[in-house]
C-alpha positions as CSV (number, residue, x, y, z in Angstrom):
1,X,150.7,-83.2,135.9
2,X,150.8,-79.3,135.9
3,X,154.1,-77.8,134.5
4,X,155.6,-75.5,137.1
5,X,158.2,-73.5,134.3
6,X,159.7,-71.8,137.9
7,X,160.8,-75.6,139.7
8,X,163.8,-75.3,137.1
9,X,165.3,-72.1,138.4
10,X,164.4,-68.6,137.9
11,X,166.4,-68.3,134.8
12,X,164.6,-71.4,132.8
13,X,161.7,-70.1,134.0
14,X,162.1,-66.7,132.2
15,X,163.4,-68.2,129.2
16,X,160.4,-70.6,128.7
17,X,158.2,-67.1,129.7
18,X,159.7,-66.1,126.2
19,X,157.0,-68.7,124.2
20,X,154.3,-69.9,126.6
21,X,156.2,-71.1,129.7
22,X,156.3,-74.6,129.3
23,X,153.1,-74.8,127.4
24,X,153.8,-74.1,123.7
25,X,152.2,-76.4,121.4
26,X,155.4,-77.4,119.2
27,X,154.7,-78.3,115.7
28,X,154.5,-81.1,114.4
29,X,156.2,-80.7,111.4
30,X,159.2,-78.0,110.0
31,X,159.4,-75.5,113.4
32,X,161.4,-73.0,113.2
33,X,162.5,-71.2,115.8
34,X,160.1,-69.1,117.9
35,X,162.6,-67.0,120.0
36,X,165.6,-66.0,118.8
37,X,166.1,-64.4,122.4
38,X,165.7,-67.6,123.9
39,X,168.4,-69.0,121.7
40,X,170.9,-66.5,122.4
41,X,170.2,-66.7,126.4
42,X,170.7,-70.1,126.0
43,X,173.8,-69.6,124.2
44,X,175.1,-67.9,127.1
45,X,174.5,-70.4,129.5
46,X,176.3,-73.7,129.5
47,X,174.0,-77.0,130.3
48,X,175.9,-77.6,134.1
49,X,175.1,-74.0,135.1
50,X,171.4,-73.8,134.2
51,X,170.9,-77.1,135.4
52,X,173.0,-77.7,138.2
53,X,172.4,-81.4,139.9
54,X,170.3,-82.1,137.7
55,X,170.1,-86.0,136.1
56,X,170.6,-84.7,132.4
57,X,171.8,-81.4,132.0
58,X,172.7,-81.8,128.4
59,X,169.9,-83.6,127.5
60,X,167.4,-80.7,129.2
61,X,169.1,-78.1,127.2
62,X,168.6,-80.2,124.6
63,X,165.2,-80.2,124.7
64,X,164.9,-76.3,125.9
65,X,166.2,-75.8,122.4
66,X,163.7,-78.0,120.9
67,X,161.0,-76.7,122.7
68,X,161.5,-73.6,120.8
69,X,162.5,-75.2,117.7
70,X,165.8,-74.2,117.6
71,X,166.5,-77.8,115.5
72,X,169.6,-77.2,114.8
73,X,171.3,-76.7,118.7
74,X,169.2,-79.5,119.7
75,X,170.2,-81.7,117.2
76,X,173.8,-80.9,118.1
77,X,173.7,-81.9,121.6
78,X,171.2,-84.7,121.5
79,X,173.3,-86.4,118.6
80,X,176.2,-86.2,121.0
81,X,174.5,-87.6,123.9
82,X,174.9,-91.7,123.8
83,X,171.9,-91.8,126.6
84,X,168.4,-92.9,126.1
85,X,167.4,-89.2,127.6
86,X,169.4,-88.5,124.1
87,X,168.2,-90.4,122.2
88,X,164.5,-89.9,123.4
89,X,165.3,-86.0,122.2
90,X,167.1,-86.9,119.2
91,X,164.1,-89.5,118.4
92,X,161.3,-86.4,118.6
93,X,163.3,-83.6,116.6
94,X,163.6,-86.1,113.7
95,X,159.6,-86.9,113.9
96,X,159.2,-83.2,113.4
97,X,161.2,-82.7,110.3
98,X,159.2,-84.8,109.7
99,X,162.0,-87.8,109.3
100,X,159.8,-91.0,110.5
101,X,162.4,-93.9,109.5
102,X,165.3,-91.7,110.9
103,X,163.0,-90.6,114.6
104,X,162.0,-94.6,114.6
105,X,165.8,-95.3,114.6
106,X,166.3,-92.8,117.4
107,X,163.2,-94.5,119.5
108,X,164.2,-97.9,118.6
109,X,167.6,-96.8,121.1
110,X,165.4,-95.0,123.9
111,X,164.3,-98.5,125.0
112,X,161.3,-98.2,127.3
113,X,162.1,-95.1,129.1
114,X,161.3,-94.5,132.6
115,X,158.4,-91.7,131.5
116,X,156.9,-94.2,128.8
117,X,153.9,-95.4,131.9
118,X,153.4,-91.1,132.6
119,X,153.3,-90.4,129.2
120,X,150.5,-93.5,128.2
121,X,148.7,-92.0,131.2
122,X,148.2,-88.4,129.5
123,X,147.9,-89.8,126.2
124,X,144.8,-91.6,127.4
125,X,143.4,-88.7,129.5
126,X,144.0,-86.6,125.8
127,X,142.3,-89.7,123.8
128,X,145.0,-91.0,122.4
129,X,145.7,-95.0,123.4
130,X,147.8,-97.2,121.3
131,X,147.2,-100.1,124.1
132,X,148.9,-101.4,127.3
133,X,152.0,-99.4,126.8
134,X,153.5,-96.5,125.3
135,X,154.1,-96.9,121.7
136,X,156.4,-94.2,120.2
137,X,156.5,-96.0,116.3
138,X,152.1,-95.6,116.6
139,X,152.9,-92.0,118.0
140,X,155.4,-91.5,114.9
141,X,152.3,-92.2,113.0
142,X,149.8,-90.4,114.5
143,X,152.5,-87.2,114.2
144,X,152.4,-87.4,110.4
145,X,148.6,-87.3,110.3
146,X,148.7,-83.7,111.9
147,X,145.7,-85.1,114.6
148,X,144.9,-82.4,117.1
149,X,145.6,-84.8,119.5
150,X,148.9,-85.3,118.7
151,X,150.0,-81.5,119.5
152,X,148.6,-82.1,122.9
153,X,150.3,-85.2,123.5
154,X,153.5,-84.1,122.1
155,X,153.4,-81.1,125.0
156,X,152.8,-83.7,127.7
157,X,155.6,-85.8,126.3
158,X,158.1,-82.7,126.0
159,X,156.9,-81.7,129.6
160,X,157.4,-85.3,131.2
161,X,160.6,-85.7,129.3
162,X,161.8,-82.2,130.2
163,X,161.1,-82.4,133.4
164,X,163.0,-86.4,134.1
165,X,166.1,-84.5,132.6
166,X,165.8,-81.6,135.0
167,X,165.4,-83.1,137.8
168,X,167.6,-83.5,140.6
169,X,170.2,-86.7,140.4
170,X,168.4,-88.2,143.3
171,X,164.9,-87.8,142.3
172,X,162.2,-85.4,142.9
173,X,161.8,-82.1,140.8
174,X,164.5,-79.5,140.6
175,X,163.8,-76.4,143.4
């Protein structure tokens, strides 16, 4: 998958331009936030306008937030969000306090998500292969260990994730 920051929209396009567009390697372990611009563009902004039609809008800016590690605005929305896209972001801010009992609560409502057979697919082609299917407790592990790898796969997750709650209701990527 290559990560097209500009199928979201000109204006989620310049705000991920503010840290790597799309490609920042998020820590895995106590962010804090890398653009305060971004967080005050994005305060600006309500979910349903930067996302229009999309599947998630709350969830996506949700995860916009986290992608910057602005913990706190994404923890606010994806605590209020009784969805498994919610959860899913709820799940990954909590493995990078780090918080691994509270993320594997959060994971343990995602269910298996519809990104979970994408997201095994990159993990392998990245090295990382916990079996037949995506396991988010082994990734919770793997997370704590600070492995390279991990980084990596965390992007591709954020990117996959990002990208299911951005897109259009009826399928296909946002244009």
């Amino acid at each position: 998958m290559t990560f097209d920051p500009k199928a979201y929209g000109e204006t989620v396009a310049s705000i991920l331009a503010l840290d790597g567009a799309g490609e920042r390697m998020m820590p895995l372990a106590r962010g804090t936030c890398s653009s305060t611009e971004a967080r005050q563009r994005l305060k600006q902004i309500t979910a349903a306008e930067l996302f229009k039609g999309s599947r998630a809008p709350d969830a996506a800016l949700s995860g916009l937030y986290l992608y910057f590690s602005c913990m706190e605005e994404s923890h606010n929305l994806s605590q209020s969000l009784e969805t498994p896209d919610g959860s899913f972001w709820h799940g990954i801010l909590h493995r990078q306090e780090p918080d691994p009992g509270n993320a594997a609560y959060w994971f343990r409502r995602v269910g298996a998500h519809p990104i979970f057979p994408l997201l095994r697919t990159r993990a392998l082609e990245l090295g990382v292969d916990f079996g037949p299917r995506w396991d988010p407790f082994a990734f919770i592990d793997l997370c704590g260990t600070g492995d390279q790898r991990a980084l990596e796969v965390q992007r591709a997750e954020w990117q996959l994730l990002f990208d299911y709650c951005a897109a259009k209701k009826r399928g296909g990527n946002p244009s």
